[in-house]
C-alpha positions in Angstrom: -7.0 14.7 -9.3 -5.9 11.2 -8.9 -7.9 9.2 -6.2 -6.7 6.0 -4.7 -9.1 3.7 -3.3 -8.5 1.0 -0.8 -10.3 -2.6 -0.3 -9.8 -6.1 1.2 -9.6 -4.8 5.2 -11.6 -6.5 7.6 -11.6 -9.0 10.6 -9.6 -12.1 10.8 -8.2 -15.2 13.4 -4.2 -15.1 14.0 -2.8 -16.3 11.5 -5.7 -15.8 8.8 -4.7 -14.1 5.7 -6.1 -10.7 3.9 -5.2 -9.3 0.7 -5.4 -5.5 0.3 -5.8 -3.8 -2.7 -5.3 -0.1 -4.5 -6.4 1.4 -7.5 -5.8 4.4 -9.1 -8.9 6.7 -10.0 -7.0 7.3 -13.5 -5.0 4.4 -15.9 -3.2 7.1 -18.1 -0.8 7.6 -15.2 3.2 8.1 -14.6 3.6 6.0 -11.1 6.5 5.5 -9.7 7.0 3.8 -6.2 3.9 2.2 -4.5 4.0 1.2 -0.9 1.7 0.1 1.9 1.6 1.9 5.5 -0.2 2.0 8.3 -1.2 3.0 12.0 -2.0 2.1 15.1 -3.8 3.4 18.1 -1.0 5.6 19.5 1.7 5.1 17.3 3.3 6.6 15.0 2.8 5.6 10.6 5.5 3.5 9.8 6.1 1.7 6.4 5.5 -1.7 5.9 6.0 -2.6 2.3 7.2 -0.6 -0.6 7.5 -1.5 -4.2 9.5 -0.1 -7.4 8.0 0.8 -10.7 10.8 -1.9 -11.9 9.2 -4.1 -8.6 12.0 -4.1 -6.8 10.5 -4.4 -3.2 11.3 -3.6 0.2 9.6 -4.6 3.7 9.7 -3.8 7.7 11.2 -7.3 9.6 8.6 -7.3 11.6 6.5 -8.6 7.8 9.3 -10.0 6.1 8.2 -13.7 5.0 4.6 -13.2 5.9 3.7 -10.4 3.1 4.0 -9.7 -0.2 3.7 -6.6 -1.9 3.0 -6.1 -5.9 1.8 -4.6 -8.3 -0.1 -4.7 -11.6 1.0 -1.8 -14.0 -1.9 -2.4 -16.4 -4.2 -1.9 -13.6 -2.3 1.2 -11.7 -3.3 -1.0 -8.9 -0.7 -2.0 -5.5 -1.8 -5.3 -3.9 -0.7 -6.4 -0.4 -0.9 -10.1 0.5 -1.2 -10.7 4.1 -0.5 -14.1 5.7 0.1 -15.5 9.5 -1.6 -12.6 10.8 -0.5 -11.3 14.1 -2.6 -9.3 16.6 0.0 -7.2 16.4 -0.4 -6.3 12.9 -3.9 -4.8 13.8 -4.2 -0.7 12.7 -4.9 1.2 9.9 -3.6 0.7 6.5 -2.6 3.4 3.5 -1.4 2.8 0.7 0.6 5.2 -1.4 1.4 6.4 -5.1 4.3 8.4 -6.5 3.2 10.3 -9.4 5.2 12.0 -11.9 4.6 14.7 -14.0 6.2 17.3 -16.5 6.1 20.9 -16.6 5.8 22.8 -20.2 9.7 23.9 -19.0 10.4 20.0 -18.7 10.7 20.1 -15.2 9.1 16.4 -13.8 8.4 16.2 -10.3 6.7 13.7 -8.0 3.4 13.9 -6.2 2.2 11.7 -3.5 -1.3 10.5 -3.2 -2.6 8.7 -0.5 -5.8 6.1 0.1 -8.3 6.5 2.1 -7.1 4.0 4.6 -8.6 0.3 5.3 -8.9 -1.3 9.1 -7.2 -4.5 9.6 -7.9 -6.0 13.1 -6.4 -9.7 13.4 -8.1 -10.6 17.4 -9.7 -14.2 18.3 
């Protein structure tokens, strides 16, 4: 079972900086597209940053020019670089994995695998 496990959260100033990071329990892996989500009180999970096993990435405008998703292929591990923090970017964050695998029949499909979430609260 691949595990994904989640550092870097914590407490910072507006506009401080974090850098969150995700690694897969396993190396020998077939991962597709990575991405970053999270959560706040009451609302719904939304995506903030997604990235392409060729790293082609995508972001929510509410981030764009203030984070930067990537990823290190050696590693199997998603980073998200966080800077000019916003109060408003305070919740929950996941990160996620797309793995692929093939059947004996050579059918491949895609599970997801989730991390175990990491708080971010940006508050003076």
């Amino acid at each position: 079972q691949v595990q994904l496990l989640e550092s870097g959260g914590g407490l910072v100033q507006p506009g401080g900086s974090l850098r969150l990071s995700c690694a897969a329990s396993r190396l020998i892996l077939r991962i597709n597209d990575m991405g970053w989500y999270r959560q706040a009180p009451g609302k719904e999970r939304e995506l903030v940053a997604s990235i392409t096993s060729s790293n082609v990435t995508t972001y929510v405008d509410s981030v764009k020019g203030r984070f930067t998703i990537s990823r290190d292929n050696a590693k199997n591990t998603v980073y998200l670089q966080m800077n000019s923090l916003e109060p408003e970017d305070t919740a929950v964050y996941y990160c996620k994995a797309q793995v692929l695998r093939t059947t004996l029949a050579s059918y491949t499909y895609a599970n997801n695998y989730w991390g175990q979430g990491t708080q971010v609260t940006v508050s003076t």
